[in-house]
C-alpha positions as CSV (number, residue, x, y, z in Angstrom):
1,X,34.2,-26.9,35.9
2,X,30.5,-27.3,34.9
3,X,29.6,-24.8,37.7
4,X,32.2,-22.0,36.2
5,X,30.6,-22.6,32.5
6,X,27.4,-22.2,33.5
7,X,28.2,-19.2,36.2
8,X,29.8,-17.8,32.9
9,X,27.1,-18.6,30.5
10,X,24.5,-17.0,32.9
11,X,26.7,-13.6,33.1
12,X,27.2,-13.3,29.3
13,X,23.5,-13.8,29.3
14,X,22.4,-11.3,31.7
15,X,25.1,-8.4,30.2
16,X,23.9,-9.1,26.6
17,X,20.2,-8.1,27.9
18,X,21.5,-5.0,29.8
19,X,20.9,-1.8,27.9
20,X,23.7,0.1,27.1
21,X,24.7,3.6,26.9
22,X,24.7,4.4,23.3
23,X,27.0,7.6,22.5
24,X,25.9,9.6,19.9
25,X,28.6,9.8,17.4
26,X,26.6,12.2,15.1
27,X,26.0,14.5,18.1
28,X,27.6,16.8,20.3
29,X,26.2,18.5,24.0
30,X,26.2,22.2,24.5
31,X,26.4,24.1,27.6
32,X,25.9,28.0,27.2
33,X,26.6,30.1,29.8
34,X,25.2,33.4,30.2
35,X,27.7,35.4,32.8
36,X,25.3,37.7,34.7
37,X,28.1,39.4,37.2
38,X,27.2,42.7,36.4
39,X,23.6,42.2,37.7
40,X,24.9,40.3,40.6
41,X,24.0,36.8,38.8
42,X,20.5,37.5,38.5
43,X,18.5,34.9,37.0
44,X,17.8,35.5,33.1
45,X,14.1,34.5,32.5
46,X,14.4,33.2,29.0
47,X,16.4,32.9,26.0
48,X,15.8,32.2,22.3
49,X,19.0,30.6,20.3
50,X,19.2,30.3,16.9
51,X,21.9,27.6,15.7
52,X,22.7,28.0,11.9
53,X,25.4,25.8,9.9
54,X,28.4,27.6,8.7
55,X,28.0,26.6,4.9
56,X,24.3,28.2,5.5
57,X,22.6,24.7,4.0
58,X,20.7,24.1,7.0
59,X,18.6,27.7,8.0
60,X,17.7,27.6,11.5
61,X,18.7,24.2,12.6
62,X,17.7,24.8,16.1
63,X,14.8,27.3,17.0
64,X,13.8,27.2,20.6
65,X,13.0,29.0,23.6
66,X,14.8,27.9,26.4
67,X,14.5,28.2,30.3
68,X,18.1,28.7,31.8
69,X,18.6,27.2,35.0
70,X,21.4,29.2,36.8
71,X,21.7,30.7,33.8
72,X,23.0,27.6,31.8
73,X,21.4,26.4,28.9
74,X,21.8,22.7,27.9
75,X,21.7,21.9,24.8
76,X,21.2,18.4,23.6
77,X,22.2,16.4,20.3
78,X,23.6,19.3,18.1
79,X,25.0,17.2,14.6
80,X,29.0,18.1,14.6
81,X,29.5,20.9,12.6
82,X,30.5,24.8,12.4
83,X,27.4,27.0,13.7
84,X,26.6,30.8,13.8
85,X,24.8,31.0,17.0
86,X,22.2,33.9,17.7
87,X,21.4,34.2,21.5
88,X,18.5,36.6,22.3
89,X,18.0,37.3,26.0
90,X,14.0,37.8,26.7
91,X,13.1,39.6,29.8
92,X,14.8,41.7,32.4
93,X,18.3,41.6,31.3
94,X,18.0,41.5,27.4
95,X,21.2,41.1,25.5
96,X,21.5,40.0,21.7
97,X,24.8,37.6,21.0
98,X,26.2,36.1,18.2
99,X,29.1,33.8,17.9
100,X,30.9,31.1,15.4
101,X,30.9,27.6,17.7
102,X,32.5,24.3,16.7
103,X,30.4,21.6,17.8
104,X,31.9,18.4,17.5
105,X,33.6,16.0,20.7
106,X,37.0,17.4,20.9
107,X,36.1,21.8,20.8
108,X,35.1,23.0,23.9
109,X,31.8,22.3,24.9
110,X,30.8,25.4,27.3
111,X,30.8,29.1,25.4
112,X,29.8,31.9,27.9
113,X,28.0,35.0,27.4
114,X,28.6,38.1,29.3
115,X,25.5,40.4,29.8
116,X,25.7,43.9,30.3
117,X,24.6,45.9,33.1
118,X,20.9,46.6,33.2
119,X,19.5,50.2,34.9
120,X,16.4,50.5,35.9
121,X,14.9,53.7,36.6
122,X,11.9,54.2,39.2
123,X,8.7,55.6,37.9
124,X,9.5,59.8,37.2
125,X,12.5,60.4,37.6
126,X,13.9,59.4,34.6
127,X,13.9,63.0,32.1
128,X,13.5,63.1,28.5
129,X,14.4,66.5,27.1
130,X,11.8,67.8,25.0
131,X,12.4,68.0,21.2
132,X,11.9,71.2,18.6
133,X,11.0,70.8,15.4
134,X,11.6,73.4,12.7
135,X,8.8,72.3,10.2
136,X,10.0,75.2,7.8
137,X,13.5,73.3,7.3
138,X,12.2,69.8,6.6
139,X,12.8,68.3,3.2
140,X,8.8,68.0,2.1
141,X,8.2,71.7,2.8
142,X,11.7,73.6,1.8
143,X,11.5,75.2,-1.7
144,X,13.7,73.7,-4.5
């Protein structure tokens, strides 16, 4: 009997020093996911988000450059709410998204993105017509 007490003395013990996972309650995790198919999943080099509230009370919330990996961005510790979401591809494959998301632990936590295709053109062949201007029919010079 003594040896059970004390085996179960010494386990309460040693779980009441363990650190625990705390779950943010206040927070949600994001995962964005920018759908590259059209560019045969090429990797996006950066992307700037913009989360802002719903009720517009908190401007800019989250401002940040991120570096997707496989083109997923994590984001971390977003308060629960209803966001306007700005994404700004930077590089190669620039794209400009916007989008109402939920944030809170039962919406869906993973919103993709689907980039357009990108053309590049090599150096000279690309051919911009040239452009004539009438300077007699523009509104500074005609005659009232």
């Amino acid at each position: 009997m003594i040896k059970s007490c004390t085996l179960l003395t010494l386990l309460l013990v040693i779980f009441s020093n363990l650190p625990a996972q705390k779950r943010h309650k206040d927070s949600v995790s994001l995962t964005i996911y920018l759908n590259n198919k059209a560019n045969d999943q090429a990797q996006v080099d950066s992307v700037y988000l913009i989360f802002d509230r719903y009720d517009l009370s908190g401007a800019g919330l989250v401002k940040k450059v991120f570096l997707p990996i496989n083109n997923t961005i994590q984001v971390e510790k977003l308060p629960k709410g209803k966001y306007y979401v700005e994404v700004y591809c930077l590089g190669n494959y620039p794209g400009h998204f916007n989008k109402m998301i939920m944030a809170h632990p039962k919406a869906r936590s993973r919103h993709s993105f689907r980039l357009r295709k990108q053309e590049f053109y090599p150096i000279g062949m690309a051919y911009i017509p040239p452009q004539k201007v009438d300077f007699s029919h523009l509104s500074v010079t005609k005659s009232k």
